[in-house]
Structure formats: C-alpha cells, structure tokens
TORBAGU-374007 format. One record per residue (C-alpha): residue in one letter; x, z, y; residue number from 1. Coordinates in nm, 2 decimals. Layout:
+------+--------+--------+--------+-----+
! rest !      X !      Z !      Y !  nr !
+------+--------+--------+--------+-----+
!    A !      X !      Z !      Y ! NUM !
...
+------+--------+--------+--------+-----+
REM end
This chain:
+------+--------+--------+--------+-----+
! rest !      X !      Z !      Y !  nr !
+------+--------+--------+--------+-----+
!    X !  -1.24 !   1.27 !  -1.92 !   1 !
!    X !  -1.01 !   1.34 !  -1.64 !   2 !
!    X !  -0.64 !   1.37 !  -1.66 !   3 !
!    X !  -0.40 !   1.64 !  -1.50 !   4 !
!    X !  -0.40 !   1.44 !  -1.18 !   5 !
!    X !  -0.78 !   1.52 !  -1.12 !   6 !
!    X !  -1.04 !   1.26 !  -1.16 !   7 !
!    X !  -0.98 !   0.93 !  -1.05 !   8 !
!    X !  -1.04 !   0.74 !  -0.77 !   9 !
!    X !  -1.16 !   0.39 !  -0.92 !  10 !
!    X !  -0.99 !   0.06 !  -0.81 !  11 !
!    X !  -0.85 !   0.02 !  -0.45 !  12 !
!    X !  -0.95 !  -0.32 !  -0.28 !  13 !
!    X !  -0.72 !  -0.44 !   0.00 !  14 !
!    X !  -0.73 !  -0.75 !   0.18 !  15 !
!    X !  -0.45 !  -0.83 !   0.44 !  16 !
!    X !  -0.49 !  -1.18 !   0.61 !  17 !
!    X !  -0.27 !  -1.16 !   0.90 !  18 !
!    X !   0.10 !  -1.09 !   0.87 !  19 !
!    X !   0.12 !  -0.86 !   1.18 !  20 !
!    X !  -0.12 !  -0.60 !   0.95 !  21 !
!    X !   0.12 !  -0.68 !   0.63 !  22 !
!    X !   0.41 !  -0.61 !   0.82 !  23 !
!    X !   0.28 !  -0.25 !   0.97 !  24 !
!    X !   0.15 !  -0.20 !   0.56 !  25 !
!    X !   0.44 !  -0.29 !   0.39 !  26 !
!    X !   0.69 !  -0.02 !   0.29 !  27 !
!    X !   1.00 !  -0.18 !   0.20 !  28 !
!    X !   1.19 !   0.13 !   0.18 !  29 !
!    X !   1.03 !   0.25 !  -0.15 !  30 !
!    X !   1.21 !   0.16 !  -0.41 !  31 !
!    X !   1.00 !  -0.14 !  -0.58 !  32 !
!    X !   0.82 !  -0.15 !  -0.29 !  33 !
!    X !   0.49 !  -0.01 !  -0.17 !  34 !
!    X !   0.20 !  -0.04 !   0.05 !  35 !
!    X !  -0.03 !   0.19 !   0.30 !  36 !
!    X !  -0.37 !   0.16 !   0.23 !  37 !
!    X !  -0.60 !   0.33 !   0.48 !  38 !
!    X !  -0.88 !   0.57 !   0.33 !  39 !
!    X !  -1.06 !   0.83 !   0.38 !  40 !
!    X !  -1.05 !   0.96 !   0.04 !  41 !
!    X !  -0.82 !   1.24 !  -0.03 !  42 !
!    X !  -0.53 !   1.14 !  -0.27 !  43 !
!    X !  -0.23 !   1.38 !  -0.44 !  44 !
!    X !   0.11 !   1.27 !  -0.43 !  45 !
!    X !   0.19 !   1.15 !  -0.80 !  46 !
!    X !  -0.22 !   1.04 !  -0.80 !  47 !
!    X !  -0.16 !   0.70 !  -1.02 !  48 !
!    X !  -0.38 !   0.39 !  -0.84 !  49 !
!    X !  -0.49 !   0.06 !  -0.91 !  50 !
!    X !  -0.56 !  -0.22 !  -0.63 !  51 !
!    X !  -0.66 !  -0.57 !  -0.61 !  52 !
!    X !  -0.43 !  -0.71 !  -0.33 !  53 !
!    X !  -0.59 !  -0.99 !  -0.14 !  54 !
!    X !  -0.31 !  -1.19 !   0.09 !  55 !
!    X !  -0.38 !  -1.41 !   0.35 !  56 !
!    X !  -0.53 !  -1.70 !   0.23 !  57 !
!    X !  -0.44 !  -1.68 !  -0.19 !  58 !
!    X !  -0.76 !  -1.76 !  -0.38 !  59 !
!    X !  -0.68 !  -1.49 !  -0.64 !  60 !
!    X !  -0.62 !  -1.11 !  -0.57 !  61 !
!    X !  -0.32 !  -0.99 !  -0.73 !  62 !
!    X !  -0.38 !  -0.64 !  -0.97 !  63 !
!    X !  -0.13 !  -0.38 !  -0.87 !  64 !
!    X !  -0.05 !  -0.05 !  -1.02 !  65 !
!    X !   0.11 !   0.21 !  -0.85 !  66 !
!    X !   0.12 !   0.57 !  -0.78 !  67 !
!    X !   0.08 !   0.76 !  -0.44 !  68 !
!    X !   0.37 !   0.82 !  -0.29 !  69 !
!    X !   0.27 !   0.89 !   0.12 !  70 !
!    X !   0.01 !   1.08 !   0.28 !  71 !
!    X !  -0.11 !   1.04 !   0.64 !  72 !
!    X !  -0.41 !   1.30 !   0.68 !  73 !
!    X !  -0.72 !   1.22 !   0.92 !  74 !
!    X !  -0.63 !   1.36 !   1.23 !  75 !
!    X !  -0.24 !   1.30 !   1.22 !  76 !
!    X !  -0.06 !   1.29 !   1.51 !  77 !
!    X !   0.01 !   0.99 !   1.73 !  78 !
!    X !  -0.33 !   0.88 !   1.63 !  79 !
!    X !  -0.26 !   0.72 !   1.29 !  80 !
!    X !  -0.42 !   0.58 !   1.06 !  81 !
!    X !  -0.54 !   0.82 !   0.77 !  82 !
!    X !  -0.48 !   0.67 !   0.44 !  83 !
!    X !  -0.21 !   0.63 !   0.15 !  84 !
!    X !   0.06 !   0.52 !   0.05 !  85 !
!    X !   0.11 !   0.34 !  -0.29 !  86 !
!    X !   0.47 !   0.28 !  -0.44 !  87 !
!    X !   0.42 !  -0.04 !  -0.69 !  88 !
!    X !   0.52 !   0.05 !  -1.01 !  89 !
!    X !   0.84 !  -0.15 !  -1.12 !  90 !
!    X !   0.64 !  -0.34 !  -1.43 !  91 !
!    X !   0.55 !  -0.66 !  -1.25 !  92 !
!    X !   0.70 !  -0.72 !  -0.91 !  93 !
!    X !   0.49 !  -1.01 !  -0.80 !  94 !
!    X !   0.31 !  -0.85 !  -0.51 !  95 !
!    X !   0.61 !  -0.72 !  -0.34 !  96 !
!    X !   0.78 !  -1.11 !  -0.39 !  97 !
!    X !   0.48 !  -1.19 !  -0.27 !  98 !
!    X !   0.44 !  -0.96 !   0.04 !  99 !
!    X !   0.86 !  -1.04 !   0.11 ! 100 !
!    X !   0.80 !  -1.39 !   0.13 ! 101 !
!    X !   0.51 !  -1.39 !   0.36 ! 102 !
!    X !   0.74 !  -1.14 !   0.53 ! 103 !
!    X !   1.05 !  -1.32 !   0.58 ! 104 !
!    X !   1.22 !  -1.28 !   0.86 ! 105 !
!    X !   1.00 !  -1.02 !   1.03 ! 106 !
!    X !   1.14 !  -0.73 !   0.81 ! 107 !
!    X !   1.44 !  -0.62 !   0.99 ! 108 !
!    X !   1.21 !  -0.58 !   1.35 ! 109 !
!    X !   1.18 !  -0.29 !   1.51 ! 110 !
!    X !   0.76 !  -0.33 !   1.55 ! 111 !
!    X !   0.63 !   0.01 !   1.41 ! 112 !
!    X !   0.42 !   0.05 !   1.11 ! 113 !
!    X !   0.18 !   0.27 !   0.99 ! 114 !
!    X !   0.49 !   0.51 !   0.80 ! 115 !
!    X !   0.78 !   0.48 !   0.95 ! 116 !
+------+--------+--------+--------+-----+
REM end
C-alpha cells in the first residue's frame, strides 16, 4: 500500500571507498548531515529513503534513514551527475561521525562537489 509520497523506491545501496568520492558526496551543510547518491530513478523532495552505506574499507554497511532533500536532474547543467540527495535523519548520527572522521581535515577545501 503506498503512502502519500508515491510508492517507494526500495533500499539504496552506496559504497564509497575513496575519500576524494566521499568528499564530493558529503553534504555537510544539511543540517544532520546528508549525502548525494547518484540515480537515475526519479525521487520527490520529502520522498523518505533508506540506504546501506558502505565506507571505505568497514566490514559492515551502516543502515541510514533519511529523506530527499536535493535533486540534480539527468541532463543538468555543467554536466552533473543526476541523482539525490539524502538529509540523514537526526535519530542515529553514526554515518555522518563516520563520514566526518574519514573527512577530517579535507572539509573546509574548496574542491567542488556534486551540490554545491
């Protein structure tokens, strides 16, 4: 039976085992943090999503829920990447710990990322 958001898109699976790649996903600017996921699926904003986060070399994948806060269309300009952007919800903030340490010292660059 499918919600008010439309029917659901299943469980996102994102693996991310280079920090230059976690550094153009990561969107520390979201409040709890958040991270693009490219797809070619179409998303809403407000769509509610679940991933499995696999980082760099960590045996288990971390279960993250979130909601979609970013869209960047096929076809966008400057030849981005289409996909989504998923705020984490504030329940558990292990993945964004997570992501921040990996991250350390690299967030304050300039380098561009897939958002902003």
């Amino acid at each position: 039976m499918a919600g008010l958001g439309g029917p659901r898109n299943g469980i996102l699976s994102l693996t991310i085992r280079d920090k230059a790649v976690l550094y153009a996903a990561y969107m520390p600017f979201i409040q709890n943090g958040g991270l693009f996921i490219p797809t070619n699926k179409s998303y809403n904003l407000g769509d509610e999503v679940f991933m499995l986060l696999n980082l760099m070399d960590e045996p288990e994948k971390i279960p993250v829920a979130g909601k979609v806060v970013w869209i960047t269309p096929r076809g966008a300009q400057g030849n981005r990447a289409a996909g989504i952007g998923v705020q984490f919800s504030g329940e558990d903030d292990s993945a964004s710990k997570k992501i921040e340490t990996y991250l350390a010292g690299s967030l304050d660059s300039d380098r561009p990322t897939h958002t902003m």
